[in-house]
C-alpha atoms as an extended CHARMM CRD file, in Angstrom:
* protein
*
       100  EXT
         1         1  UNK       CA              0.0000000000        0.0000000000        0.0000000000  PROA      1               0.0000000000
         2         2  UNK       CA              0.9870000000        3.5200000000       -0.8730000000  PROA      2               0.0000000000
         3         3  UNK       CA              1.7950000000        5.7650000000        2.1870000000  PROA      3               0.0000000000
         4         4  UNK       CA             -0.9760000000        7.7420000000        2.8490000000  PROA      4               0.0000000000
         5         5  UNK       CA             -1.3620000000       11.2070000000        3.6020000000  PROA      5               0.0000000000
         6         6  UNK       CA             -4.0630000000       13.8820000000        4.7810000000  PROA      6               0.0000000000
         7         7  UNK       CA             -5.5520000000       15.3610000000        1.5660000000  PROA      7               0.0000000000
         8         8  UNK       CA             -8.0390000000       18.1320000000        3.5100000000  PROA      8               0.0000000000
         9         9  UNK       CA             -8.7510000000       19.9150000000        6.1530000000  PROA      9               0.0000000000
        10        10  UNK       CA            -11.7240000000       17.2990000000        7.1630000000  PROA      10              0.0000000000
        11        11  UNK       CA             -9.0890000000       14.6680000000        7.6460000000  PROA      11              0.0000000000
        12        12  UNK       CA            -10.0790000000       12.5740000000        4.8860000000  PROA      12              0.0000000000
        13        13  UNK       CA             -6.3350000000       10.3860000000        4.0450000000  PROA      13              0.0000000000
        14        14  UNK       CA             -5.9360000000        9.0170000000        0.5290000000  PROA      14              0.0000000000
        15        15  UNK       CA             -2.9570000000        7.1170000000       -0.9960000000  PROA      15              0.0000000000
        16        16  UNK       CA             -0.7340000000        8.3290000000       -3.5930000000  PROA      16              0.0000000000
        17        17  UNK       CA             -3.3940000000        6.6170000000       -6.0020000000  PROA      17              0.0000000000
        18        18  UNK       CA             -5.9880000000        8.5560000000       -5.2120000000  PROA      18              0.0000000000
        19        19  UNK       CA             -7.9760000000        5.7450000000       -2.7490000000  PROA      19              0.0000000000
        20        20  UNK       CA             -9.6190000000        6.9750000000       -0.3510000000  PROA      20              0.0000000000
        21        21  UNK       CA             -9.1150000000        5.1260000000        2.9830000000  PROA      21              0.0000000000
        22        22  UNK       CA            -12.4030000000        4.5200000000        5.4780000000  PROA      22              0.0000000000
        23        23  UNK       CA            -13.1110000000        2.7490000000        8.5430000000  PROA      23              0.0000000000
        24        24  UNK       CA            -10.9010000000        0.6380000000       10.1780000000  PROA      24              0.0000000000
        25        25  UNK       CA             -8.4910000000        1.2770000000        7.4900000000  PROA      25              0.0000000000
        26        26  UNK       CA             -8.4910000000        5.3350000000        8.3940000000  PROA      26              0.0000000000
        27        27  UNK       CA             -8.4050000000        4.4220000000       12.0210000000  PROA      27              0.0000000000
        28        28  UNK       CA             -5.4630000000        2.2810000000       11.9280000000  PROA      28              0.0000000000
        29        29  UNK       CA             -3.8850000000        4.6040000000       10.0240000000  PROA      29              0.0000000000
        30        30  UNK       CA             -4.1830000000        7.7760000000       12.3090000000  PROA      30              0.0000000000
        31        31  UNK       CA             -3.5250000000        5.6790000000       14.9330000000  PROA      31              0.0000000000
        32        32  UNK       CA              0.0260000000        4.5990000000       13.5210000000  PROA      32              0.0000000000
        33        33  UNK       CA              1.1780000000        8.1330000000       12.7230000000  PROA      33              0.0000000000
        34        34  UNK       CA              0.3320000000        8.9670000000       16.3610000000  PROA      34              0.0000000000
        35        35  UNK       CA              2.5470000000        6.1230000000       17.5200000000  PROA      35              0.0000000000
        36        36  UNK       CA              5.5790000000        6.4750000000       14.8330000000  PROA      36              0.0000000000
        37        37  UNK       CA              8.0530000000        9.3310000000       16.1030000000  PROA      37              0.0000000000
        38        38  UNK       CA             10.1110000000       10.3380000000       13.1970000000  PROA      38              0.0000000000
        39        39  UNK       CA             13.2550000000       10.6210000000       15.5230000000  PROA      39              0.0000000000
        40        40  UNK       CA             13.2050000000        6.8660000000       15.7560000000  PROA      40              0.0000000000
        41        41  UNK       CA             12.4400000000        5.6960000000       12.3040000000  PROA      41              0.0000000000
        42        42  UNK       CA             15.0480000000        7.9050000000       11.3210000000  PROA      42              0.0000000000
        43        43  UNK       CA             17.8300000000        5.6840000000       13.6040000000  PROA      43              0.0000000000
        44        44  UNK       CA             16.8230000000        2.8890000000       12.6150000000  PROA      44              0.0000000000
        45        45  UNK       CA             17.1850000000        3.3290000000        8.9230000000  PROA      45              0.0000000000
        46        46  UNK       CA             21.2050000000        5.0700000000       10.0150000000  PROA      46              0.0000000000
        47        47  UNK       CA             21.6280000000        1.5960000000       11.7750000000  PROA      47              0.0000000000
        48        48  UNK       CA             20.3050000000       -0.2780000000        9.1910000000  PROA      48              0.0000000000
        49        49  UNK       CA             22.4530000000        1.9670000000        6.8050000000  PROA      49              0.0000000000
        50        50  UNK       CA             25.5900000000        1.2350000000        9.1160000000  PROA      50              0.0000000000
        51        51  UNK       CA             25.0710000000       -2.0710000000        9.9370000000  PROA      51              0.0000000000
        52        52  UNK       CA             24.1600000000       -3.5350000000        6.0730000000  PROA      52              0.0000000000
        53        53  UNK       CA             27.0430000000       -1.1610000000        4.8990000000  PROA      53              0.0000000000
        54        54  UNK       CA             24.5700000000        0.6540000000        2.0260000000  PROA      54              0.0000000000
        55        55  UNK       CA             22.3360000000        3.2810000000        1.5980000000  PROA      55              0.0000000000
        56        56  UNK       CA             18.9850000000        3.0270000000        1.6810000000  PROA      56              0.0000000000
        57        57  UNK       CA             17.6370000000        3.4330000000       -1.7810000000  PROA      57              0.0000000000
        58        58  UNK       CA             14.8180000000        5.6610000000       -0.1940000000  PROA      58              0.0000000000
        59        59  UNK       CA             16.2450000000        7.7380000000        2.2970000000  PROA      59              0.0000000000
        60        60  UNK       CA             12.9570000000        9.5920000000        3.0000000000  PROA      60              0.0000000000
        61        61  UNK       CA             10.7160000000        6.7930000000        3.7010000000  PROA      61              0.0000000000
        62        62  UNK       CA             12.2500000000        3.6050000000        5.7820000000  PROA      62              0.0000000000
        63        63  UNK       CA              8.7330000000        1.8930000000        4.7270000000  PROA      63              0.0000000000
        64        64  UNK       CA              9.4390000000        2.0500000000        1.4090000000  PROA      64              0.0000000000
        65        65  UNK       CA             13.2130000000        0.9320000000        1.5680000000  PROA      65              0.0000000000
        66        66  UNK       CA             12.4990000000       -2.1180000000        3.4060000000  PROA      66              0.0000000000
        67        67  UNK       CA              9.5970000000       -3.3080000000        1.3540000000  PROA      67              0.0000000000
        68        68  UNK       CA             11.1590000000       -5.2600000000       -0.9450000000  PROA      68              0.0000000000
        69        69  UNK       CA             12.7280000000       -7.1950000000        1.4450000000  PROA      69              0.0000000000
        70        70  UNK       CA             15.8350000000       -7.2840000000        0.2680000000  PROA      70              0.0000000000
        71        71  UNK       CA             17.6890000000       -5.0550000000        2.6780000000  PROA      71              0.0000000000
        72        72  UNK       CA             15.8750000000       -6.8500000000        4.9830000000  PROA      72              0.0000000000
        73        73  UNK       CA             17.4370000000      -10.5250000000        3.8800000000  PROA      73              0.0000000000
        74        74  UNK       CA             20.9260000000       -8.3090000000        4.1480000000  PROA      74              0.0000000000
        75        75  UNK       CA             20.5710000000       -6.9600000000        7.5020000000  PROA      75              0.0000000000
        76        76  UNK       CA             19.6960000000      -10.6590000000        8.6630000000  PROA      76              0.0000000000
        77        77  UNK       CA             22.6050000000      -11.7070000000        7.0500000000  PROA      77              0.0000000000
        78        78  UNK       CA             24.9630000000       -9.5840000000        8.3210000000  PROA      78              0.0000000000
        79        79  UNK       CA             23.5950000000      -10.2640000000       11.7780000000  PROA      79              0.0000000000
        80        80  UNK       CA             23.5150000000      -13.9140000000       11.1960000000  PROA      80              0.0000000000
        81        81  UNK       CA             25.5720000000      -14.9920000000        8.6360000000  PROA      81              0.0000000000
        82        82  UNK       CA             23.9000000000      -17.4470000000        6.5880000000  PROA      82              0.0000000000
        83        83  UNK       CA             20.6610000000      -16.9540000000        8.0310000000  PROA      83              0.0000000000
        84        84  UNK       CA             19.1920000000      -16.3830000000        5.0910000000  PROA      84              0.0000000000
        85        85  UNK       CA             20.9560000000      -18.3570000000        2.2410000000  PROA      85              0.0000000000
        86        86  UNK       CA             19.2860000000      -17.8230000000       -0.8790000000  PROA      86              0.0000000000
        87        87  UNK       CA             17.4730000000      -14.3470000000       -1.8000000000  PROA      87              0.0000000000
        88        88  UNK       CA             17.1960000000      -12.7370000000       -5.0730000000  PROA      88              0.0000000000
        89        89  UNK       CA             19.7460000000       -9.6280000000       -4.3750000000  PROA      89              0.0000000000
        90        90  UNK       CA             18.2640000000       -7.4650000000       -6.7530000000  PROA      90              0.0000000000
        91        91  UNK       CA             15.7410000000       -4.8210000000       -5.4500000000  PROA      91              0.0000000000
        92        92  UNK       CA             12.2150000000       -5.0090000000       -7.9050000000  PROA      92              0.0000000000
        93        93  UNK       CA              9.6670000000       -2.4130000000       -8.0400000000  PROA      93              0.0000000000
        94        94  UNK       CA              6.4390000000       -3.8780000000       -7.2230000000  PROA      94              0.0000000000
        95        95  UNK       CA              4.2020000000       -3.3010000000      -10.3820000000  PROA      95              0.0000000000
        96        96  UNK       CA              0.8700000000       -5.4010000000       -8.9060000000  PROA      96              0.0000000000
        97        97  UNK       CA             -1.4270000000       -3.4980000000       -6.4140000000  PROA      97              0.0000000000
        98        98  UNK       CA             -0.5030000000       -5.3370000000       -3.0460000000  PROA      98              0.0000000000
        99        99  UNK       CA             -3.6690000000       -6.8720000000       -1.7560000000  PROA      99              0.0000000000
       100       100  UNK       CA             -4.8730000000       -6.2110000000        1.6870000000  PROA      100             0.0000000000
């Protein structure tokens, strides 16, 4: 899913797609901004940085870096070696809407 953002001053939140979010999907999602402090996110994705040796490819949204998975298969494997054995290396854009 796209990150959302507030689109008007009546709080309605769409995605970069233009879908509108509603119910428990609007809920959730004001309730996660409340609970993400940008301080934080922003450490993590210097340790993740640090620790995998390599930029993140998105260095304004951690989200979006990670979702892929393969940084993620990386940082596991630098932590563990050979935790993760096989992984395809190469970072894809997702073309498909993911499906919720």
């Amino acid at each position: 899913m796209s990150r959302p953002e507030v689109v008007n001053k009546h709080g309605t939140i769409t995605t970069e797609r233009g879908t509108v979010l509603y119910g428990m999907d609007h809920e959730l999602f004001v309730k996660l901004q409340g609970k993400e402090d940008p301080a934080q996110v922003r450490a993590v994705a210097v340790w993740i940085a640090r620790v995998t040796g390599k930029p993140l490819p998105r260095n304004d949204d951690l989200h979006e870096s990670l979702r892929d998975g393969v940084i993620l298969c990386e940082l596991a494997n630098k932590l563990r070696p050979g935790v993760i054995p096989v992984y395809n290396k190469q970072a894809k854009h997702m073309l498909h809407q993911q499906v919720r």
